[in-house]
DRENTORGU-16272 format. One line per field, with one value per residue (C-alpha): residue number from 1; x, y, z. Coordinates in nm, 3 decimals. Example, Ala and Ser with C-alpha at 12.3 -4.5 7.8 and 13.67 -1.06 7.14 Angstrom:
! residues 2
resi	(1/2) $
px	(1.230/1.367) $
py	(-0.450/-0.106) $
pz	(0.780/0.714) $
This chain:
! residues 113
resi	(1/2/3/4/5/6/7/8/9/10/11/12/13/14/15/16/17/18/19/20/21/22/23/24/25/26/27/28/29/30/31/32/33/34/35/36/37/38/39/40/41/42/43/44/45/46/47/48/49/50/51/52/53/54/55/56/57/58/59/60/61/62/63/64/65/66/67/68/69/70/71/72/73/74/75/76/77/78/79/80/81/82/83/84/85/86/87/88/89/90/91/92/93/94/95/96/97/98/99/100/101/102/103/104/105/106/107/108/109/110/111/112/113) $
px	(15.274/15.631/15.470/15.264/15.572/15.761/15.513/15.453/15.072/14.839/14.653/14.800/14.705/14.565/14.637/14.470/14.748/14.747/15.099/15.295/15.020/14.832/14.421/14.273/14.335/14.237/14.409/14.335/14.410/14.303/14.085/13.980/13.965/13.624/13.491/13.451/13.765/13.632/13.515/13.825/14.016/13.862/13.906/14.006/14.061/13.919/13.970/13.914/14.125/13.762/13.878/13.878/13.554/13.244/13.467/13.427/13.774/13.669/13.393/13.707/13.983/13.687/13.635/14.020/14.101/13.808/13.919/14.252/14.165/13.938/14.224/14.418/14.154/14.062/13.641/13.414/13.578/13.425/13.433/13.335/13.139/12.919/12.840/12.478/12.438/12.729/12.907/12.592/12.682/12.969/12.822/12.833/12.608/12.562/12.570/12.525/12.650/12.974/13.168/13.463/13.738/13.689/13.371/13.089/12.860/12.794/12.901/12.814/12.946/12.925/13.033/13.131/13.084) $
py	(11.096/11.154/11.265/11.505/11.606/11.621/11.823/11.566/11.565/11.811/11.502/11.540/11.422/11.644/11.668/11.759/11.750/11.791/11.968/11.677/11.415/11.312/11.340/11.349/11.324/11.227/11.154/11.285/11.005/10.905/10.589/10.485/10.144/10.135/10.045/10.413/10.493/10.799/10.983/11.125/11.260/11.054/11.145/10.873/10.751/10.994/10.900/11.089/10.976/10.843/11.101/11.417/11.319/11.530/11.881/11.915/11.789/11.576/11.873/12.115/11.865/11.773/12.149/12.183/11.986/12.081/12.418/12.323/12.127/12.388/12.687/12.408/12.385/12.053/11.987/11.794/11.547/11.207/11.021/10.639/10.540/10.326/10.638/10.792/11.183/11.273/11.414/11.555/11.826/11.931/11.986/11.646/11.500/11.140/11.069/10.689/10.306/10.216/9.860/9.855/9.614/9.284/9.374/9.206/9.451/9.781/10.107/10.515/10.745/11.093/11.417/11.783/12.022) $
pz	(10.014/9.832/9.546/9.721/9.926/9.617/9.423/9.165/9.201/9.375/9.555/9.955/10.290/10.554/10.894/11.269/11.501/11.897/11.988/11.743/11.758/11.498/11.623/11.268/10.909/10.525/10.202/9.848/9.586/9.232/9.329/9.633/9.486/9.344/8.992/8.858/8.751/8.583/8.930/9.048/9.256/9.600/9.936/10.142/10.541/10.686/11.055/11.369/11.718/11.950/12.219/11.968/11.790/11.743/11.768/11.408/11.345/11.040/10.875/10.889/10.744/10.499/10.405/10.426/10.144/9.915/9.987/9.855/9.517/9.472/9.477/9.223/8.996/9.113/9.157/9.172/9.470/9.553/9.842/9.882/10.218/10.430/10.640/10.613/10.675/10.805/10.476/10.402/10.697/10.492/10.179/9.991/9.816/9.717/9.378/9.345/9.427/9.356/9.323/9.564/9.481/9.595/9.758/9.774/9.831/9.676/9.882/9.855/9.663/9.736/9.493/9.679/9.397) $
């Protein structure tokens, strides 16, 4: 986040906020610590407060920050999940399987073009 702050890299969190409370949000980072190092930049924890979900907080901050990297230069994006359809909403598509860290079990990845 300092780097972000501090301009060193366009990658950035994103943020929902209720007067100054934090409802929603998602991060933009190199690797979201999965095996394909070459599919970058990922969006990561994207998280929804349970009493502001399904008001399309998550779609926007999604669209937000493709949006963003887009203006920068920045696309494709990836995203890794366990999730079925719900990116699909917002324009992503999935791509393939993916080896998270430590995991034992392969997980999605998805690509918004």
């Amino acid at each position: 986040m300092d780097d972000y702050l501090e301009e060193k890299t366009e990658y950035g969190w994103y943020l929902c906020l209720d007067d100054d409370r934090i409802v929603g949000g998602l991060g933009v980072i190199e690797n979201d610590f999965h095996d394909r190092k070459d599919l970058s930049p990922n969006v990561c924890a994207v998280y929804t407060e349970e009493a502001y979900r399904k008001q399309g907080i998550a779609g926007n901050l999604l669209n937000m920050a493709v949006e963003d990297l887009r203006s920068k230069g920045i696309t494709p994006v990836y995203l890794v999940t366990d999730h079925t359809a719900f990116y699909e909403r917002y324009g992503w598509e999935f791509l393939c399987m993916v080896q998270g860290d430590g995991e034992p079990d392969m997980t999605r990845m998805y690509i918004h073009r």
